[in-house]
C-alpha positions in Angstrom: 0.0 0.0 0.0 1.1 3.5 -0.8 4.1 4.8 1.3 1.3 8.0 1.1 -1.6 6.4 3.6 1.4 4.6 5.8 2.4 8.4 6.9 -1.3 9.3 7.8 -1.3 6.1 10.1 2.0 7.1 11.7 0.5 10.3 11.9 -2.7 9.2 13.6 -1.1 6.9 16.1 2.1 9.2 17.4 0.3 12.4 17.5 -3.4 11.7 17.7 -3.4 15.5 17.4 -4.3 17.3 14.2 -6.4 15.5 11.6 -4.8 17.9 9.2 -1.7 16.5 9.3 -2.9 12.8 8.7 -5.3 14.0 6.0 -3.1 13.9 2.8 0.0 14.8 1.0 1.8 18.4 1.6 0.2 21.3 0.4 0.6 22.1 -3.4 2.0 24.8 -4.9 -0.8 25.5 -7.4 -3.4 25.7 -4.8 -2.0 26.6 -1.3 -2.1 29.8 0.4 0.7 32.2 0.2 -1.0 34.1 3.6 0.8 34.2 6.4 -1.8 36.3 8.2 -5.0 35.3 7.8 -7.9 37.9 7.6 -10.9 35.4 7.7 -11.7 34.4 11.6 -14.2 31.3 11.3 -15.8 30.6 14.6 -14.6 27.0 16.2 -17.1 24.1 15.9 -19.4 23.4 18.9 -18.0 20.4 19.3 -13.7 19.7 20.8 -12.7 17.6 17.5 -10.5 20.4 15.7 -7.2 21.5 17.2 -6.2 25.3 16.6 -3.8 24.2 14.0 -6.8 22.8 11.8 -8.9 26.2 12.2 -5.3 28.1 10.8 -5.8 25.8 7.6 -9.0 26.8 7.0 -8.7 30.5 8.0 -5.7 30.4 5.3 -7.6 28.5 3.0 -10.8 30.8 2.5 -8.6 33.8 2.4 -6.6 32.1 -0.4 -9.9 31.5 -1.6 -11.1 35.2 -1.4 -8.4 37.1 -3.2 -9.9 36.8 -6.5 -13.1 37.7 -5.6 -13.3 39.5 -2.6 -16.6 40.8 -3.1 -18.0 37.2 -4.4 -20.1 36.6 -7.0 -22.9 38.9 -7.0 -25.3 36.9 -5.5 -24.9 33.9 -8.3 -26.6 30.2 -7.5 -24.6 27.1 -7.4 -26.3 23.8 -8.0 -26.1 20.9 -5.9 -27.8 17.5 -6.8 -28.4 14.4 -5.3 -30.7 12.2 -3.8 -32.3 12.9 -0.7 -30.3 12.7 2.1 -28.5 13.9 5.2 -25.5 15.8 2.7 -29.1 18.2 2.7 -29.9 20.0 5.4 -33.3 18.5 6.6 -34.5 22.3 7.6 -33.4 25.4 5.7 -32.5 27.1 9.3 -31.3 25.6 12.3 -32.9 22.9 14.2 -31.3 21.0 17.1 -30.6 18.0 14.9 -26.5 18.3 14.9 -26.6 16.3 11.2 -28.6 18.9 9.8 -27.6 22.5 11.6 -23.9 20.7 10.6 -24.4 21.0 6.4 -27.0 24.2 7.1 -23.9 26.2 8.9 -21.2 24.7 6.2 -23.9 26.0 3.8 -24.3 29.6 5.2 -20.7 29.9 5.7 -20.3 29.3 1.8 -23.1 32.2 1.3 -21.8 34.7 3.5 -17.8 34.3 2.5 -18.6 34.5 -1.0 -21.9 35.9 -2.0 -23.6 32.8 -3.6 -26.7 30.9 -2.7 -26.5 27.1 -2.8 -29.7 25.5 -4.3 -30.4 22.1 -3.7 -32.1 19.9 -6.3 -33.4 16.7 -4.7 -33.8 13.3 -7.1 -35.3 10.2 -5.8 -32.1 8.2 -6.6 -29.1 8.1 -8.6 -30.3 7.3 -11.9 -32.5 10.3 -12.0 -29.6 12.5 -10.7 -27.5 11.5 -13.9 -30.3 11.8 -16.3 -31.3 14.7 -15.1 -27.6 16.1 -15.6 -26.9 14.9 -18.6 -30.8 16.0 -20.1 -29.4 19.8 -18.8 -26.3 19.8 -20.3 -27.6 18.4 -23.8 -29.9 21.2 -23.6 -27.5 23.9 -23.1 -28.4 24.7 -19.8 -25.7 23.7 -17.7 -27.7 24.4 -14.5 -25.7 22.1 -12.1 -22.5 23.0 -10.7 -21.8 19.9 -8.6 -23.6 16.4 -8.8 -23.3 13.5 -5.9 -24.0 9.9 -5.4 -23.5 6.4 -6.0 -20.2 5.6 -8.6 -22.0 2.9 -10.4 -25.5 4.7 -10.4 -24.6 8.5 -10.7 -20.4 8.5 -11.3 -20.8 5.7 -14.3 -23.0 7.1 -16.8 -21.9 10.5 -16.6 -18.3 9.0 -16.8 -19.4 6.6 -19.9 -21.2 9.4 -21.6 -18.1 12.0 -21.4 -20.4 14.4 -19.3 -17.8 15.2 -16.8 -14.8 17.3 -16.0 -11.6 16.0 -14.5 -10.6 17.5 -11.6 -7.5 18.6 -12.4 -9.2 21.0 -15.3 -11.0 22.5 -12.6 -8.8 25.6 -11.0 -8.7 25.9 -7.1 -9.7 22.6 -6.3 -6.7 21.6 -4.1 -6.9 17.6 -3.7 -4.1 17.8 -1.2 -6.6 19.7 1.2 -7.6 17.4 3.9 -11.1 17.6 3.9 -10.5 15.7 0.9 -9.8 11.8 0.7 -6.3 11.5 -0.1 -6.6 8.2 -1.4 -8.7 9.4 -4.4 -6.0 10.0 -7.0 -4.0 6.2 -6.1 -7.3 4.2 -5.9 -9.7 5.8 -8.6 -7.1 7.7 -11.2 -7.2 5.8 -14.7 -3.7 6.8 -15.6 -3.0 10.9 -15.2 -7.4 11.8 -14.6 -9.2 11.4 -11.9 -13.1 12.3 -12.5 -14.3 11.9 -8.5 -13.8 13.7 -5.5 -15.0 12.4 -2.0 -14.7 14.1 1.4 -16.4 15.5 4.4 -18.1 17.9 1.7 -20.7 14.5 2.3 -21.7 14.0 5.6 -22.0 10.2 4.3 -18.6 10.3 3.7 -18.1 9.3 7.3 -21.2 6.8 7.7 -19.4 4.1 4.9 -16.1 3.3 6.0 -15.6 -0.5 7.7 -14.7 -0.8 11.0 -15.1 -3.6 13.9 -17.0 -3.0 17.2 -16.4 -5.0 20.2 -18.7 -5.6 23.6 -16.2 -4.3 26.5 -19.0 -5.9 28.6 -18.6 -9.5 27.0 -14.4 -9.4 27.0 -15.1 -8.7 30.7 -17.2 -11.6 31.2 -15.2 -14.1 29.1 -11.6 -13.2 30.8 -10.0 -11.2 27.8 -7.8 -9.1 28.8 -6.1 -7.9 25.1 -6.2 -4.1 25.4 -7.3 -3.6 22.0 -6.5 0.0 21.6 -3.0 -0.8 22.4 -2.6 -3.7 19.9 -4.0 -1.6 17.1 -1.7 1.3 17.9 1.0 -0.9 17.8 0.4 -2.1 14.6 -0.5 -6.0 15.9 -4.1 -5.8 15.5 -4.5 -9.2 13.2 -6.9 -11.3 11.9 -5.4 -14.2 14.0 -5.2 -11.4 17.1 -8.7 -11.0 16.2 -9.6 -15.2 16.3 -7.5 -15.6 19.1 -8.9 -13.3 21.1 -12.8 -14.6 20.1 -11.6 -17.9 20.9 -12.3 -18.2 25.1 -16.4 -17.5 23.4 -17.4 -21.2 23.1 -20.3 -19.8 20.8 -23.8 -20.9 20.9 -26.1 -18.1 21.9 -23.1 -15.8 22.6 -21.1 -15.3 18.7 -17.9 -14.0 18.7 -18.5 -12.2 15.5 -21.6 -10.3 13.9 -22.0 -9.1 10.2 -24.9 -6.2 10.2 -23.3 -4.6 7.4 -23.2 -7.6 4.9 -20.3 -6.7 3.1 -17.9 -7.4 5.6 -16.1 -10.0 3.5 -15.0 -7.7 0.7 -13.7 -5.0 3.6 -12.2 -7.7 5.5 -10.5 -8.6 2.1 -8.9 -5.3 1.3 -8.3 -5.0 5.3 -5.5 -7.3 4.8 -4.2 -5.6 1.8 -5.9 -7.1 -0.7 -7.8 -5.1 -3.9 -10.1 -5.9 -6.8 -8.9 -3.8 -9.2 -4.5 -3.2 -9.5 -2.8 -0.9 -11.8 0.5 -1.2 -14.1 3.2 1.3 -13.5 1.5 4.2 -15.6 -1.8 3.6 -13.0 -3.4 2.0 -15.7 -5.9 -0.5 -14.1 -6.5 -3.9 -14.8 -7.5 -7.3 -13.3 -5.3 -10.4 -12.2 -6.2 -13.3 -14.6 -6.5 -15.8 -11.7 -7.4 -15.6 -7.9 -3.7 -14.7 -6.1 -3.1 -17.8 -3.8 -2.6 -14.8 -1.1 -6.8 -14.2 -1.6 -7.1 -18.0 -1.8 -6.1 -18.6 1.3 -7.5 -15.9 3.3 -10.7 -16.3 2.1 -10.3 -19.9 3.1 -8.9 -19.1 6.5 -11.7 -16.5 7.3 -14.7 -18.3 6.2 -13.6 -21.2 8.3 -14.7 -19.0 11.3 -17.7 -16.4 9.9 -19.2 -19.3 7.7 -19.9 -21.2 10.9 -23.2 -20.8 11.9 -21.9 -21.5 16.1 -19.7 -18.4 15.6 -20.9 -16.0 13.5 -24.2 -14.0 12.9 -24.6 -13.2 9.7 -27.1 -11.6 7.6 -29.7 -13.8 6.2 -27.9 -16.9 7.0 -28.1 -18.2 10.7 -32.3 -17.1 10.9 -33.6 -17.1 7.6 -35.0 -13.5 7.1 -32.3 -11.5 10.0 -31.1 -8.1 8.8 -29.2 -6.1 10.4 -30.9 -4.3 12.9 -31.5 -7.6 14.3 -27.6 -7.8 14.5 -26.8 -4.5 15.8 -29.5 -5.6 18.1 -28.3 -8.6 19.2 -24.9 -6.6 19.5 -26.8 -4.1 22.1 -27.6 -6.8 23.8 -23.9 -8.1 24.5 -24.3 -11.0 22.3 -22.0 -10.4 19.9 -17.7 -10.0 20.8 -17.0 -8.3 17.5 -19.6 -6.6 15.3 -18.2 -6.0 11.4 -20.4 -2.7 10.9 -19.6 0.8 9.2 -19.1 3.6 10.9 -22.9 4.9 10.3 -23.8 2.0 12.3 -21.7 3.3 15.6 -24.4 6.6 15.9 -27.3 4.3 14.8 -26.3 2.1 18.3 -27.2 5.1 20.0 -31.0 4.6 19.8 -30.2 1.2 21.0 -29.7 0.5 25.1 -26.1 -0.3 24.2 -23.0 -1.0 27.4 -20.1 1.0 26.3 -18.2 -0.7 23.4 -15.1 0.1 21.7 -14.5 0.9 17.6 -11.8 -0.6 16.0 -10.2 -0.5 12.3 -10.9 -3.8 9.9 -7.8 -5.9 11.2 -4.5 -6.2 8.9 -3.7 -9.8 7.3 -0.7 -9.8 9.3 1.4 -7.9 11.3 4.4 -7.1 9.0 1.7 -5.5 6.7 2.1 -1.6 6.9 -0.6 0.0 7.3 -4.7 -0.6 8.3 -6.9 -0.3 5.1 -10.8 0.7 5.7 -12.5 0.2 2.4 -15.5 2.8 2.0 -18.4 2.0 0.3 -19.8 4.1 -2.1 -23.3 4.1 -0.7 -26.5 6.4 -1.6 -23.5 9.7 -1.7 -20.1 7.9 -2.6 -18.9 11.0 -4.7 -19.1 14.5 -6.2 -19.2 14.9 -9.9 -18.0 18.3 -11.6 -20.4 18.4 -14.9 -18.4 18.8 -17.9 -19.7 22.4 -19.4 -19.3 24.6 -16.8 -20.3 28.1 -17.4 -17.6 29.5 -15.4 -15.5 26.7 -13.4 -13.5 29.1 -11.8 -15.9 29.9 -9.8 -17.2 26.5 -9.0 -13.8 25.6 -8.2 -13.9 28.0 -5.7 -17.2 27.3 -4.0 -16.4 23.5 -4.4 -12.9 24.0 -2.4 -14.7 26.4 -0.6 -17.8 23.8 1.0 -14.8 21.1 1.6 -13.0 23.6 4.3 -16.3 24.4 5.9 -17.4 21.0 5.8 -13.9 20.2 7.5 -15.3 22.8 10.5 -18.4 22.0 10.9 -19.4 18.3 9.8 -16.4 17.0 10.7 -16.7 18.0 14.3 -20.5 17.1 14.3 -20.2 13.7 12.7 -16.9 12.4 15.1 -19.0 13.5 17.7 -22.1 11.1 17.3 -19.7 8.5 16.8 -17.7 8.8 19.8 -20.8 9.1 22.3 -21.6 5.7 24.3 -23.6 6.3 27.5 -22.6 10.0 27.1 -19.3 8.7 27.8 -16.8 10.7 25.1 -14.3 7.9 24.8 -11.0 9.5 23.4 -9.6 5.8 22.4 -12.0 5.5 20.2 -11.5 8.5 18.5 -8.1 7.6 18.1 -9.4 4.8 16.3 -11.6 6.7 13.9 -8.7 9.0 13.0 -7.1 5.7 12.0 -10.1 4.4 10.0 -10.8 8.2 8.3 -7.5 8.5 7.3 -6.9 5.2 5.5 -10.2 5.0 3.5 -10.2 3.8 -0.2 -11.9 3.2 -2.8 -11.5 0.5 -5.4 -12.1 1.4 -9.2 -14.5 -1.9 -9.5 -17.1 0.4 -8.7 -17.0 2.2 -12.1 -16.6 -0.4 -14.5 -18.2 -3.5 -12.3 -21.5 -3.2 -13.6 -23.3 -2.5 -10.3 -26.9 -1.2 -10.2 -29.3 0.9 -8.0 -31.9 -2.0 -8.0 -29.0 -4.5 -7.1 -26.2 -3.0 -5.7 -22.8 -3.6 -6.5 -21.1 -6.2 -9.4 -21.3 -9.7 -9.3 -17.4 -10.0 -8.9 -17.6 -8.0 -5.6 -20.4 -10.0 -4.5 -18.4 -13.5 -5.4 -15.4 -12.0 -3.4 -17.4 -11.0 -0.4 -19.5 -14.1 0.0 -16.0 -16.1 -0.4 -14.5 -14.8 2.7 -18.0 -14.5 4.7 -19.3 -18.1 3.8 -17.6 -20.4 1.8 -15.1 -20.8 -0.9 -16.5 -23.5 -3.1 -15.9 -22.5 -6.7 -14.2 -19.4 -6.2 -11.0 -19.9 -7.8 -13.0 -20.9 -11.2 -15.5 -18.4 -10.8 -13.0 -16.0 -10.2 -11.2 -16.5 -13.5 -14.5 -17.1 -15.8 -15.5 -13.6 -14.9 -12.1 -11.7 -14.6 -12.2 -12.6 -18.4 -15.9 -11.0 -19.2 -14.9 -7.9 -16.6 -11.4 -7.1 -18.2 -12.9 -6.2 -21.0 -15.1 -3.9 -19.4 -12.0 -2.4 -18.3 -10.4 -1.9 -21.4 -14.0 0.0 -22.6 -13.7 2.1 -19.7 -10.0 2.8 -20.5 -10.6 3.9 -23.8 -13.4 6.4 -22.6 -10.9 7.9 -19.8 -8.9 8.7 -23.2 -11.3 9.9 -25.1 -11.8 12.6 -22.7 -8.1 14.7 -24.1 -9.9 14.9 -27.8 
């Protein structure tokens, strides 16, 4: 894994101090502010997440931002659209609910620095949000400034049908910034362009990533002492840590392992290092003809233990019909030792009458492996999209770069905080461990060319891999090859369209 995400972990566990610093790259050139006194004064967050250091980057930042246009733009609208979610503010003023007065003060911040108004257009899911760009830009109208969603519902089509801008053509965006994901650019570049952007700009952004939750009540009552927060800081949390510990549970009523999330065999994949998609030295991407004996054997060695009904919980398989709230559920209950759940499903335990637990990253494949991995899914707002014919980019640049540093200040803050409360109880290990998980998010580039749908979700090759590690390996390895055949094609189609986009 890139030498890049390795620092950010170092980062994370030696200073646990300023998620700036652990966010990306060093500043570029092209983008960075040449300020050393900053004008703006932004207010701090409600919440104690942000160290001064971080409010300097963003003071510097939106003063960078300003000297072009220090009067703003005259009142202009930008477009935002998406489906319906919590990347909206649920009220168009402030109400109580931290999700929503979070994006409605990034929002307002936006309007007041630079004299725009943000307009929200709202689409019942991602196909419409495509169509709906593309049917505007074929008419001239270039309405929408930025687009969000799914990769395979929104990113793909607009992709396909050469209706975006990459985002290096777009002036002031600064992907070195660390309110966006750094990993962007390794994991989702087709050789020198990268057409996505994902960040705290989407408060979603930080309900997708895996992680693992454990019951501090039920390591208590089965004599396991591990400090887990230790071992992971350390760089020893394992899958065979993991197994050993879960061992002393017998299982029967009480599993040592619980999958509410369902794709917890994929993210347990790329937790030990593993990917879908791999790219020759120009980042081209491609796929491995056959399954790596290193997959092979994971997937063997995993399944063993979460495709055993005695152990493991999983979705749909143990009680015909159980989703995951019955999980997370049986989780709250101190039933489960380890629960492989995102990081949305950390605030949804609040509703729940949960005993203080602990969150976790995915664990490594082994311990000389360098760094944690926390694969992201795409879900309902995987992405931003900058639509192709822009009116006037340098000004969407600006707002775009613009709503990432205010998002950084205000969702940020918001969002770590509804993870980190159990029992009102503001457990500072655990946000250790989320810096950790933020920081080493990817992506993998399957979800543009793998053929995933709204109606079913991802491609059938993610799918095969996940249910491999979760349940069972039978017919993997020739499965694996009969479609790697079929989906390196895709590849190649997608490839040519990537170059199709310098003519």
């Amino acid at each position: 894994m890139a030498k890049r995400i390795f620092c950010l972990v170092l980062c994370c566990l030696t200073l646990a101090t300023s998620l700036a610093s652990c966010g990306g790259k060093n500043q570029s050139t092209k983008n960075s502010p040449t300020t050393s006194a900053p004008k703006t004064e932004v207010n701090k967050p409600d919440k104690t997440t942000l160290t001064d250091e971080e409010i300097r980057t963003i003071n510097e930042k939106i003063d960078f931002l300003k000297k072009d246009v220090p009067n703003g733009y005259d009142g202009a609208e930008f477009n935002f659209i998406g489906i319906e979610s919590n990347s909206f503010p649920t009220e168009e003023n402030l109400t109580g609910n931290d999700e929503s007065d979070a994006v409605y003060k990034r929002n307002m911040a936006v309007e007041e620095a630079f004299n725009v108004k943000i307009v929200n257009h709202i689409t019942e899911k991602g196909p419409i949000t495509a169509q709906t760009v593309m049917t505007d830009a074929d008419a001239g109208l270039n309405t929408y400034h930025l687009a969000f969603g799914n990769i395979f519902t929104v990113g793909a089509p607009l992709f396909s049908g050469s209706y975006l801008s990459t985002i290096s053509d777009v002036d002031k965006i600064d992907i070195e910034s660390p309110w966006w994901l750094s990993s962007m650019e390794e994991f989702y570049a087709i050789g020198d362009k990268l057409f996505f952007l994902s960040g705290d700009i989407l408060p979603n952004f930080f309900d997708n990533s895996s992680c693992v939750l454990f019951s501090k009540k039920l390591a208590e009552d089965y004599g396991i002492e591990d400090d887990f927060y230790s071992i992971v800081k350390n760089g020893d949390w394992t899958i065979d840590k993991m197994f050993e510990s879960a061992s002393k549970i017998p299982g029967g009523e009480i599993k040592r392992y619980g999958n509410p999330d369902g794709d917890s065999g994929i993210a347990i994949l790329f937790g030990a290092g593993q990917s879908i998609t791999k790219f020759d030295a120009d980042h081209i991407p491609y796929l491995e003809k056959a399954l790596s004996s290193e997959v092979m054997d994971l997937a063997t060695k995993v399944s063993a233990q979460l495709g055993d009904r005695t152990f493991c919980q999983n979705i749909g398989f143990d009680i015909e019909g159980i989703g995951g709230k019955e999980i997370s559920q049986m989780f709250a209950d101190d039933k489960i030792l380890f629960s492989f759940d995102s990081t949305g499903g950390i605030s949804d335990l609040r509703e729940l009458d949960v005993n203080s637990f602990g969150i976790l990253p995915i664990p490594k494949g082994s311990s000389e492996q360098k760094n944690y991995v926390s694969l992201t899914t795409t879900g309902s707002c995987g992405s931003v999209y900058i639509p192709r014919n822009l009116a006037d980019k340098d000004m969407a640049g600006t707002i775009i770069e613009a709503m990432g540093a205010y998002s950084y200040l205000h969702i940020r803050p918001a969002f770590y905080d509804l993870r980190l409360k159990s029992k009102s109880v503001y457990d500072m290990e655990s946000k250790e461990m989320l810096d950790i998980i933020y920081a080493t998010q990817v992506y993998d580039l399957y979800d543009l060319y793998g053929e995933g749908s709204w109606e079913a979700g991802n491609g059938p090759l993610h799918k095969m891999l996940n249910k491999a590690v979760l349940l069972t390996t039978d017919g993997l390895s020739s499965g694996y090859a009969s479609m790697a055949r079929v989906t390196q094609n895709k590849i190649k189609s997608m490839i040519k369209i990537a170059e199709a986009y310098d003519k």
